[in-house]
Backbone bond lengths (Angstrom), bond angles and torsions (degrees), N, CA, C in turn:
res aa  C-N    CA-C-N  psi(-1)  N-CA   C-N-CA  omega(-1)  CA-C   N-CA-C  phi
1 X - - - 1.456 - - 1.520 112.76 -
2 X 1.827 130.66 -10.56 1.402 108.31 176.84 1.502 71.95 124.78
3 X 1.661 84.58 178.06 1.687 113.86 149.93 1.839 105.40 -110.10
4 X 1.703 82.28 174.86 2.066 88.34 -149.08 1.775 94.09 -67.90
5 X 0.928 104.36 159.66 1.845 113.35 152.90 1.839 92.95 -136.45
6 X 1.561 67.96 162.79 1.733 101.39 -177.24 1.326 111.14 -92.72
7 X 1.113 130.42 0.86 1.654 118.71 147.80 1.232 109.24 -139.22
8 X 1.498 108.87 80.42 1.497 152.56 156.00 1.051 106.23 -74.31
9 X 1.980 120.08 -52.05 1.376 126.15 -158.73 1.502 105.52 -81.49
10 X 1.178 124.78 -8.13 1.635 132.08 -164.33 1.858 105.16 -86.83
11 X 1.611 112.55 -40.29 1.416 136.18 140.66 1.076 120.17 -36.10
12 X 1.020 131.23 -56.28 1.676 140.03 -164.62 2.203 93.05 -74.32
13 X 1.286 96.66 -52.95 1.451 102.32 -174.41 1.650 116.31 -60.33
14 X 1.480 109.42 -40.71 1.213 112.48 -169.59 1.644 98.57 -74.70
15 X 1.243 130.95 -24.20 1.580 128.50 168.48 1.627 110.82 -60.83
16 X 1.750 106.88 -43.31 1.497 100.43 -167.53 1.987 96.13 -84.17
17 X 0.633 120.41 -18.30 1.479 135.85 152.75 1.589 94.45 90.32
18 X 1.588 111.44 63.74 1.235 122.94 179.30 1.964 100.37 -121.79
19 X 1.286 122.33 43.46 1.183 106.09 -132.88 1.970 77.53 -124.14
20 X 1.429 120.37 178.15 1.568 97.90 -152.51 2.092 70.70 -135.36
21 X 1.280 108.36 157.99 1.588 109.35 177.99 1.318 106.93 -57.64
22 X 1.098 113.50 -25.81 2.129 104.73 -153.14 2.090 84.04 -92.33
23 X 1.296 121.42 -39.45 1.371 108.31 -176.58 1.936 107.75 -98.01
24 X 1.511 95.90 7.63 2.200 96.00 155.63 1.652 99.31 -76.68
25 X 1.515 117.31 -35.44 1.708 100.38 -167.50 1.388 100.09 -96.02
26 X 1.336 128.86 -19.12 1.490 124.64 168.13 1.707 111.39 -38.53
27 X 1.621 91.92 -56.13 1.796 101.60 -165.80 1.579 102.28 -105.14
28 X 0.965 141.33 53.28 1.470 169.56 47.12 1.350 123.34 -2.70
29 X 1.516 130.04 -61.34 0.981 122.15 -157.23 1.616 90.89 -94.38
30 X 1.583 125.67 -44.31 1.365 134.77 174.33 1.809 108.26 -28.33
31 X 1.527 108.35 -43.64 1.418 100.83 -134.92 1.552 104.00 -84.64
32 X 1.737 103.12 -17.28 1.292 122.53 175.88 1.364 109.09 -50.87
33 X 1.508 128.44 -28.43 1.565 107.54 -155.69 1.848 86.79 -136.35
34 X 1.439 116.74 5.06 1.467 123.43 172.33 1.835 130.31 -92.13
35 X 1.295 117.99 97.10 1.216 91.54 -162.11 1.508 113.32 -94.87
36 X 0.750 106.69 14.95 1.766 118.07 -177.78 1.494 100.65 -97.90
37 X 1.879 126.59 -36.27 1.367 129.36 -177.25 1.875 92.03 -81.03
38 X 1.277 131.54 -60.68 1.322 143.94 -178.04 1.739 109.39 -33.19
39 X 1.512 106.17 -51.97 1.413 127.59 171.21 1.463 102.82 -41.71
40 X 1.306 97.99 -74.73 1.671 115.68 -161.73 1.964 105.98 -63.31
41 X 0.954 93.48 -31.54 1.810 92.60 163.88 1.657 141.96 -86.60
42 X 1.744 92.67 -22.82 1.231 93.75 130.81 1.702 135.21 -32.34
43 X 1.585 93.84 -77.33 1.313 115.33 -145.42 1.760 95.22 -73.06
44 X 0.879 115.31 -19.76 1.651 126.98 -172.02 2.049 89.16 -87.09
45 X 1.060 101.57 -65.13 2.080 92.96 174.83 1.554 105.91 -29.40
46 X 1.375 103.52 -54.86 1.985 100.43 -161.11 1.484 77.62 -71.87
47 X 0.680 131.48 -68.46 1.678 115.96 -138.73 1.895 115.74 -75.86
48 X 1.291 113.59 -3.78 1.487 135.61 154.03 1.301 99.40 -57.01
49 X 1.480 133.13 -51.98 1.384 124.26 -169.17 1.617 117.44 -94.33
50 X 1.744 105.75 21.85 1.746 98.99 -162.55 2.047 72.89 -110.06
51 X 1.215 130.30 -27.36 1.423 131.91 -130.38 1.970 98.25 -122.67
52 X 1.107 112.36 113.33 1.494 105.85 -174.31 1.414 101.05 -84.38
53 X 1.078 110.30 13.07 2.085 107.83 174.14 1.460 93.32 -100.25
54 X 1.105 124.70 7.15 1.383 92.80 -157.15 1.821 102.34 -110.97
55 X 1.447 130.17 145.56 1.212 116.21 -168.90 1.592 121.18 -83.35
56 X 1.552 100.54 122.79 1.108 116.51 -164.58 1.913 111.24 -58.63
57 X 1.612 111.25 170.65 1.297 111.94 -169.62 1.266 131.24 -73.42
58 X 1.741 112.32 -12.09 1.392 126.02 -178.64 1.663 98.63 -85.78
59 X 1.374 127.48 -35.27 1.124 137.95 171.52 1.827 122.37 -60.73
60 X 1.451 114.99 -54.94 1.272 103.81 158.12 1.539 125.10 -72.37
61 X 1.619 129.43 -21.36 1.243 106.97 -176.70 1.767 100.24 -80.18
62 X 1.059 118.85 -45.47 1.870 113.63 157.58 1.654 108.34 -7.58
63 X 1.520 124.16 -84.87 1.523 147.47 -151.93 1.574 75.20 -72.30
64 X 1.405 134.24 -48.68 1.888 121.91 -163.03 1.865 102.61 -69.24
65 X 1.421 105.99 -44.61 1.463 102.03 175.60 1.708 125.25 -87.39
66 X 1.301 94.61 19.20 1.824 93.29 161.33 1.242 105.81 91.70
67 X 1.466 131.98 -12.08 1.634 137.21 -166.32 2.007 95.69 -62.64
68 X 1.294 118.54 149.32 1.191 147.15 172.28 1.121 112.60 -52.10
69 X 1.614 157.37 165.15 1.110 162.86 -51.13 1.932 81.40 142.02
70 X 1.009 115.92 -29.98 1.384 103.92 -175.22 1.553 111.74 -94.15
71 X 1.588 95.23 -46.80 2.241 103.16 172.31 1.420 115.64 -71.70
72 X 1.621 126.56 6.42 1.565 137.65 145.90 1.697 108.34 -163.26
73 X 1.747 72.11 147.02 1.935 87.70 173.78 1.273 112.82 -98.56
74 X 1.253 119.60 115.24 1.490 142.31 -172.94 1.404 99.62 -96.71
75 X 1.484 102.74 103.93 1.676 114.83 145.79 2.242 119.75 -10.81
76 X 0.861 100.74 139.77 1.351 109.75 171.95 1.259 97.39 -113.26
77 X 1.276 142.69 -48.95 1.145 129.14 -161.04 1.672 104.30 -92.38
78 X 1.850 89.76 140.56 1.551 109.45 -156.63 1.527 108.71 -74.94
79 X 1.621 131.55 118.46 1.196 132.39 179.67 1.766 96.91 -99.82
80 X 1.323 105.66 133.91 1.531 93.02 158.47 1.519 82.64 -174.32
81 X 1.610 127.20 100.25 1.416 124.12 -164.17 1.798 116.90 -78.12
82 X 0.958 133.07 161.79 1.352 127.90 165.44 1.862 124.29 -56.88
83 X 0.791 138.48 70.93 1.059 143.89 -177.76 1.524 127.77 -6.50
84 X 1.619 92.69 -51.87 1.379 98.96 178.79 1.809 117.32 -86.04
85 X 1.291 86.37 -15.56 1.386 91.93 174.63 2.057 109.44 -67.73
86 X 1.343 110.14 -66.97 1.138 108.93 129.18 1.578 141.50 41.85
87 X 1.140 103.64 -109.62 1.461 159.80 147.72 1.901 89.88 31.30
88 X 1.096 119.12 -59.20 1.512 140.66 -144.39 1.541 92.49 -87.26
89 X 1.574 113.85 -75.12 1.366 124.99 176.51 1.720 115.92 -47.90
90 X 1.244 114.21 -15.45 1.009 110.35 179.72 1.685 119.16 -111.34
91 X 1.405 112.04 10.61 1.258 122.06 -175.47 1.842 86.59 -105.41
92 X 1.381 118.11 -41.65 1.340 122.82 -166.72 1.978 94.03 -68.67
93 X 1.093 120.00 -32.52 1.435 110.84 -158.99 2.024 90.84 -93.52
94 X 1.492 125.57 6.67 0.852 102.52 161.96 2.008 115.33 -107.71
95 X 1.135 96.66 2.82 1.480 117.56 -168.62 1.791 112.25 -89.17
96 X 1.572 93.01 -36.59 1.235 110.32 -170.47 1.948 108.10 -122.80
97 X 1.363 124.96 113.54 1.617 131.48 -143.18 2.218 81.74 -89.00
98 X 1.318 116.10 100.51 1.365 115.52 173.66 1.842 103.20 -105.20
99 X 1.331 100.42 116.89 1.420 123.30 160.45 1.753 118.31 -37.37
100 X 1.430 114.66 110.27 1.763 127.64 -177.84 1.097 86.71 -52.12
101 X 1.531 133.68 135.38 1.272 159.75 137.17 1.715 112.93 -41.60
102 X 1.306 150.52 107.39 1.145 165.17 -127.01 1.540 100.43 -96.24
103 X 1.368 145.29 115.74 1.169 126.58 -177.45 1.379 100.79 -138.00
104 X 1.513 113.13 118.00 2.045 118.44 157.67 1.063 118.79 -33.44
105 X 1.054 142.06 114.88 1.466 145.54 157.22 1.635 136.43 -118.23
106 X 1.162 134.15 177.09 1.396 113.40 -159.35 1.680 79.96 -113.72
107 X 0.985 124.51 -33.77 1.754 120.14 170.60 1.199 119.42 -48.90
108 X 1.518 136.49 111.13 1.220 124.32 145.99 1.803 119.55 -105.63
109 X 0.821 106.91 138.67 1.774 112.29 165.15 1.628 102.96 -31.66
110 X 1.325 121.75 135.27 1.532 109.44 152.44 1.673 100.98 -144.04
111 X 1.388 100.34 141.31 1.479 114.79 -170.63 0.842 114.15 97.12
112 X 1.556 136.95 159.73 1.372 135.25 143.32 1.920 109.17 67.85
113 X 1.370 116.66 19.85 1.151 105.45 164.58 1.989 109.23 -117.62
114 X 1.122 97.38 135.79 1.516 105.80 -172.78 1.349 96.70 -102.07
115 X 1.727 93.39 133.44 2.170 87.53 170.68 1.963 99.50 -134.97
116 X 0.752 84.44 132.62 2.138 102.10 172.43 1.435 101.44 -133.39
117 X 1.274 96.83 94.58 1.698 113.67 -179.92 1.779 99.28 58.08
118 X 1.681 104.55 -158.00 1.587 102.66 -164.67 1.231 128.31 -62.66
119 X 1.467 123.70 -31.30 1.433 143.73 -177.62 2.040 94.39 -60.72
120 X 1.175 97.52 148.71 1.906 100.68 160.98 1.235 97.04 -166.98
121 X 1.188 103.88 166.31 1.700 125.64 150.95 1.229 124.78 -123.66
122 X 1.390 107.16 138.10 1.514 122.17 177.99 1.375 114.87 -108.22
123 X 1.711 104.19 121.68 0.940 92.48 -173.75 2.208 110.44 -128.90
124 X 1.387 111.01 161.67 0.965 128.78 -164.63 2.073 116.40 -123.48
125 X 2.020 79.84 130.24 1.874 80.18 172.61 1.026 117.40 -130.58
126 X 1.617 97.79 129.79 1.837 122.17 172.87 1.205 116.09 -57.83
127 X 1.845 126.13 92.07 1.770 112.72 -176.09 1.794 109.79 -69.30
128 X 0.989 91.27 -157.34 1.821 104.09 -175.42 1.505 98.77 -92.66
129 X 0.947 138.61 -20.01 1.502 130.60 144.00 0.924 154.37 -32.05
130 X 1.682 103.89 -53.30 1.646 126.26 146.05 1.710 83.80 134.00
131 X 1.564 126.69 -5.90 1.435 122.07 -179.61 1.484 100.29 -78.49
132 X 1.674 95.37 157.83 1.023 99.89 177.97 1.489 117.64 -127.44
133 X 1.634 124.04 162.18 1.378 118.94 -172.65 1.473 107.54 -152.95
134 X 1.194 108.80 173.04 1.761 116.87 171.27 1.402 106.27 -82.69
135 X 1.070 120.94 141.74 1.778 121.08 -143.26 1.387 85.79 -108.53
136 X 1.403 96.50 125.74 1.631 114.24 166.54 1.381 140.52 -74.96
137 X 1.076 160.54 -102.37 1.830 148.94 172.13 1.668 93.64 -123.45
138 X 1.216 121.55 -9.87 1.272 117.97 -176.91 1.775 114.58 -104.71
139 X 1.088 119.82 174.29 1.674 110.30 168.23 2.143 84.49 -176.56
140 X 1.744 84.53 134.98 1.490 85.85 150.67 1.621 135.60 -71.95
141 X 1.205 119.56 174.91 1.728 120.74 177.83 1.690 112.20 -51.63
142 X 1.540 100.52 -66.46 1.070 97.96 -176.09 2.358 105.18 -110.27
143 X 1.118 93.15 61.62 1.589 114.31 175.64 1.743 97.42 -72.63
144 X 1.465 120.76 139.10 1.496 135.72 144.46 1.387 113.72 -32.53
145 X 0.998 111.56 138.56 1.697 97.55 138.10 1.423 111.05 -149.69
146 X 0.931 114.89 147.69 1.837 119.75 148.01 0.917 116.91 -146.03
147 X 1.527 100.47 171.57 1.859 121.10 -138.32 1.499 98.72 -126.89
148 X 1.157 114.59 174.77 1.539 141.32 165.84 1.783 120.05 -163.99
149 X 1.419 120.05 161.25 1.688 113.87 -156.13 1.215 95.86 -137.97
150 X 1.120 125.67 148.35 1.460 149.50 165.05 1.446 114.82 -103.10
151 X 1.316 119.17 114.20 1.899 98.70 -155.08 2.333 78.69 -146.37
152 X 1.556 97.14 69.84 1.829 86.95 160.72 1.249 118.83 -77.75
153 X 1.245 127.05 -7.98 1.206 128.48 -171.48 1.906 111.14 -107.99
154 X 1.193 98.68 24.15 1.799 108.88 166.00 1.388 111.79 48.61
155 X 1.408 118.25 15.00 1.706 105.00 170.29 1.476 113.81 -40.34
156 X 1.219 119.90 175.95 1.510 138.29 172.61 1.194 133.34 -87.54
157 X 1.542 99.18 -48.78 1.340 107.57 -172.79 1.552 101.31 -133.78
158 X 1.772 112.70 176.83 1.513 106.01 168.17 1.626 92.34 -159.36
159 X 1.414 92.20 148.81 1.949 112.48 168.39 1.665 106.57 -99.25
160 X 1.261 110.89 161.27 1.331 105.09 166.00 1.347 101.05 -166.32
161 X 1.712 109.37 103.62 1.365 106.81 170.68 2.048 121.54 -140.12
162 X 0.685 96.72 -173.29 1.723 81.54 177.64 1.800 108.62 -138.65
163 X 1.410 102.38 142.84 1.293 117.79 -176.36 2.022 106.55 -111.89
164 X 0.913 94.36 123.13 1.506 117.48 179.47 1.622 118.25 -84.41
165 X 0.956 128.22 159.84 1.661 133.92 179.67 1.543 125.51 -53.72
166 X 1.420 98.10 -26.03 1.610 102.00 -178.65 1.822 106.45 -94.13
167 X 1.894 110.60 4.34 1.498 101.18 -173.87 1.354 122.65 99.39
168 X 1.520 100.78 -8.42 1.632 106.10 179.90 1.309 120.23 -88.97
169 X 1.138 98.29 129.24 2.331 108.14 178.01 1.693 103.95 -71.14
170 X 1.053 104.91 138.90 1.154 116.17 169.14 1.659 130.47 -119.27
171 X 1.428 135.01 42.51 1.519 145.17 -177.05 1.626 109.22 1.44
172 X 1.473 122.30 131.13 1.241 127.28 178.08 1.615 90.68 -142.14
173 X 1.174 130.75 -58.72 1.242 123.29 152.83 1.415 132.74 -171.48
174 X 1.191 107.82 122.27 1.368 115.13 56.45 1.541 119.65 -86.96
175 X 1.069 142.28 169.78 1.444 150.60 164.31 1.379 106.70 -70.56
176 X 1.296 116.55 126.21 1.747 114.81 168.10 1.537 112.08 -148.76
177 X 1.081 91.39 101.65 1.735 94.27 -177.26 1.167 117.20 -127.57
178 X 1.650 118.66 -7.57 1.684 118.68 158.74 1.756 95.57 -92.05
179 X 1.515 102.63 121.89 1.616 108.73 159.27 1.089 122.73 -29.64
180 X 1.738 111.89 -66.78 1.688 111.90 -147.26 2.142 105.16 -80.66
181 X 1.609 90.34 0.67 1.899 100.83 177.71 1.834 96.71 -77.86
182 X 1.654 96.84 173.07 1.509 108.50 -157.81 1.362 101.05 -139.05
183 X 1.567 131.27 26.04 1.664 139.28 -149.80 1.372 98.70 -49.05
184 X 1.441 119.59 139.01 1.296 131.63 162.32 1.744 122.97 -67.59
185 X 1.154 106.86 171.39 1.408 99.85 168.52 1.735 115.56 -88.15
186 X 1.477 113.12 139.86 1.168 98.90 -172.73 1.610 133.12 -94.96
187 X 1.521 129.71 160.33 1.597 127.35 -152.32 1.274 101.55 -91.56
188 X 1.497 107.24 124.93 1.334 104.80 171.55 1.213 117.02 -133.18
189 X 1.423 116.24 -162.69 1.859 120.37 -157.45 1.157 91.85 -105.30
190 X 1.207 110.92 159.60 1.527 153.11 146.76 1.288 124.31 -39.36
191 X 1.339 142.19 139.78 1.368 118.16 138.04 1.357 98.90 137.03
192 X 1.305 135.14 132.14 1.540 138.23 165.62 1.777 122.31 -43.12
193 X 1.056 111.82 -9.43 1.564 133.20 -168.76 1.772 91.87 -79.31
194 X 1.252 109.99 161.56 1.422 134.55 172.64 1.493 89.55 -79.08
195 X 1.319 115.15 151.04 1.555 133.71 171.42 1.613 103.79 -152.85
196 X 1.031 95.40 130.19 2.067 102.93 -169.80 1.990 99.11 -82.69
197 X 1.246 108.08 159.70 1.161 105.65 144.00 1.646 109.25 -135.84
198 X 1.002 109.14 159.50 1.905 120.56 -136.42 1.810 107.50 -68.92
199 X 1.450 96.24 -65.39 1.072 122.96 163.38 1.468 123.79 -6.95
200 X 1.249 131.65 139.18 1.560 143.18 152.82 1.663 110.37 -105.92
201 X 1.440 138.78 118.67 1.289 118.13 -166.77 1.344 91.31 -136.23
202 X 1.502 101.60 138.93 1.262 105.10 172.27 1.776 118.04 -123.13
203 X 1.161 115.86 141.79 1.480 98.74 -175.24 1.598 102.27 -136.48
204 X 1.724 116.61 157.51 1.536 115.02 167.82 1.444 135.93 -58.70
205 X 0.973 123.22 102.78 1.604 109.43 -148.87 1.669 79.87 -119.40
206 X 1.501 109.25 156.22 1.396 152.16 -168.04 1.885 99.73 -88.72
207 X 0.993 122.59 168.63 1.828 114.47 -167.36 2.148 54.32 -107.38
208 X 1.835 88.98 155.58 1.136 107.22 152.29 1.857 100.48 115.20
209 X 1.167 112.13 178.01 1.493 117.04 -179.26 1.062 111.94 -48.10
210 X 1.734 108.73 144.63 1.495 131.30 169.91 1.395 111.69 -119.68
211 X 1.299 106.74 107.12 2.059 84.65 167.34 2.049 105.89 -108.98
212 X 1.059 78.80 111.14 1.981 84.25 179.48 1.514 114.20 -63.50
213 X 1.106 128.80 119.75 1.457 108.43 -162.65 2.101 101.38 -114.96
214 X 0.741 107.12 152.43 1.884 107.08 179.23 1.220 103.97 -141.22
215 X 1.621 116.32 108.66 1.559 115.81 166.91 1.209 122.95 -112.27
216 X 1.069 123.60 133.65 1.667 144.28 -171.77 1.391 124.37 -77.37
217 X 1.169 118.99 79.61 1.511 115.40 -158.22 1.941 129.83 -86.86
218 X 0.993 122.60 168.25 1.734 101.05 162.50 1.206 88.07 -128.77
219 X 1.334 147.57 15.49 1.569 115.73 155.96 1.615 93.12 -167.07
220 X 1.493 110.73 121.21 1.212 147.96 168.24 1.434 113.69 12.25
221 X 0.992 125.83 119.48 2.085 107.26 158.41 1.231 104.44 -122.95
222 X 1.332 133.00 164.80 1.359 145.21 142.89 1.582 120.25 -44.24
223 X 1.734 98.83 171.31 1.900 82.51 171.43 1.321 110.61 -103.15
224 X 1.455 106.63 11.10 1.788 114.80 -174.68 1.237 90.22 -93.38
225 X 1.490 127.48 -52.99 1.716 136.84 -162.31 1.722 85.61 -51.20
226 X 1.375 120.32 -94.56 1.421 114.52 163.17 1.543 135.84 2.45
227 X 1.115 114.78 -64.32 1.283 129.40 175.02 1.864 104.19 -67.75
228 X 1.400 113.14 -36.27 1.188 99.30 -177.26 1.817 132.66 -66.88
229 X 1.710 79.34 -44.24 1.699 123.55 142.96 1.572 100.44 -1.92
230 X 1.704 94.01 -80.46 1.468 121.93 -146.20 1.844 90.58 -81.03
231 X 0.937 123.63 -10.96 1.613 113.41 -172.94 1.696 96.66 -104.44
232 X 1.206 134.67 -27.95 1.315 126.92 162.09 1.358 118.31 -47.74
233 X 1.322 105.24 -55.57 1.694 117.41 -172.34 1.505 110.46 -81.94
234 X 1.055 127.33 -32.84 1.320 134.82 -158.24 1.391 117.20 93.56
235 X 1.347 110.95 129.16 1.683 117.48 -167.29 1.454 109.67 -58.50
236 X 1.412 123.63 -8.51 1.754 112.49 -174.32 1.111 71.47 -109.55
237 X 1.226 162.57 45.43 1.406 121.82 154.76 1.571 95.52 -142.03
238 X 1.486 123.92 61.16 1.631 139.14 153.60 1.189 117.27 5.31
239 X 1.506 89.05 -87.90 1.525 107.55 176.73 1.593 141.88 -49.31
240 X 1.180 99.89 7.37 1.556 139.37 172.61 1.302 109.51 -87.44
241 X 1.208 113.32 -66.32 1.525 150.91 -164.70 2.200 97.07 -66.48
242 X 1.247 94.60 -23.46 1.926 84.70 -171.98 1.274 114.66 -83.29
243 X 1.635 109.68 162.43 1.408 107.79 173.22 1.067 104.20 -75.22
244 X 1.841 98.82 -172.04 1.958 92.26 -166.02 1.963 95.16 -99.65
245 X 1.054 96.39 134.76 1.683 107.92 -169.67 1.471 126.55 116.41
246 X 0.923 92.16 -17.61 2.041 114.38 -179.00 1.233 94.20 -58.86
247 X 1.455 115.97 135.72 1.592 130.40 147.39 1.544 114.66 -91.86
248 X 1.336 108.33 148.45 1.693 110.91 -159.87 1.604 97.57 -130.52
249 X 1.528 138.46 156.62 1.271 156.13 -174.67 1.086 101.22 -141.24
250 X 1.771 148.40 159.60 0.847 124.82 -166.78 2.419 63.78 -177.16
251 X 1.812 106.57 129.07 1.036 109.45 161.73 1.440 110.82 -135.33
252 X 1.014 135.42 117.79 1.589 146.25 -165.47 2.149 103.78 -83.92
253 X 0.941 105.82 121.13 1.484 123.64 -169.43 1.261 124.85 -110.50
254 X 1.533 166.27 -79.23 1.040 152.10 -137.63 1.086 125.65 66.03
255 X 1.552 119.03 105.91 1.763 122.20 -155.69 1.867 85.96 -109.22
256 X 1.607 119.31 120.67 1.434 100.23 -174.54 1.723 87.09 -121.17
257 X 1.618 95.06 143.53 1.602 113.18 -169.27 1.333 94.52 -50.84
């Protein structure tokens, strides 16, 4: 599991989804540069989906963005499993690709979710407060964000970056912020269910249009392969730029000085 950190316990909470907005962007912004907290949230995601006690993802990002006790029913009883106990089921659920189980809820996302056919992304903004919300037509320069995916159609992998007015890519993820690196696209789950990705990312953005783009992949690209992609076709025009099978999201933004 690492060596310990001290907001481990902020992780543990945001799973049992007792977790308060100002310490959802605390352990957000932590988890980015923590790999022992990053680890452990991993390993707490898979194992949220092995355990029907355990509170599901539309339910903790609800309790992370401040929503009421009335727009979701939050478990009282405390889930936070033994890890090592664990240990096995959760090596098998990364070995073996098991389909999110479909669950009614009184939470829905509003705002900020883009859909192009079944695949989407939902996405989320960190204000200067430290609250958090479903990001509206606007976003500051250097605004938060984080995301979550809707993936019924079992892709593999997903990109998520945004292209601006002057043509410029902007990486959300994969993460690429050393040049001479080549980050892949990253593997994700299955399943009609909300699935988080961990991260809070913030990037320099230009006053002026954002289009956030999320593609749904079945087999891996680079962010150069991509980018190269995107310089054949022309960077506003994505959907040019995909392989053949890719599912595409596409959320249109407003960068205001």
């Amino acid at each position: 599991m690492g060596t310990a950190c001290d907001m481990t316990p902020l992780v543990d909470r945001h799973f049992a989804a007792s977790i308060s907005p100002e310490d959802e962007r605390r352990m957000r912004t932590h988890v980015t540069g923590c790999a022992t907290c990053r680890d452990r949230y991993t390993r707490l995601e898979l194992l949220s989906r092995l355990d029907p006690r355990a509170p599901k993802a539309q339910e903790r990002l609800a309790r992370g963005l401040g929503f009421s006790s009335h727009a979701v029913s939050v478990r009282s009883t405390p889930w936070i499993p033994t890890l090592t106990v664990l240990a096995a089921a959760c090596v098998a659920l990364l070995l073996v690709r098991v389909p999110g189980v479909r669950e009614d809820t009184a939470f829905t996302p509003r705002g900020g979710e883009a859909v192009a056919g079944p695949a989407r992304l939902v996405v989320y903004a960190v204000g200067q407060d430290g609250n958090v919300a479903p990001v509206g037509d606007t976003v500051r320069p250097e605004q938060e964000l984080a995301f979550g995916y809707r993936n019924p159609e079992a892709k593999r992998f997903l990109m998520v970056f945004g292209v601006d007015s002057a043509g410029r890519v902007h990486w959300y993820f994969p993460s690429w912020t050393v040049p001479e690196e080549d980050p892949t696209s990253i593997p994700i789950s299955p399943g009609d269910d909300l699935h988080e990705l961990p991260e809070a990312i913030s990037q320099s953005l230009a006053p002026g249009r954002l289009a956030v783009h999320a593609v749904f992949l079945d087999t891996p690209l680079t962010v150069r392969q991509m980018e190269e992609r995107l310089g054949a076709a022309g960077p506003q025009d994505v959907t040019a730029a995909l392989p053949e099978g890719a599912l595409h999201s596409t959320l249109e933004l407003q960068v205001t000085p």
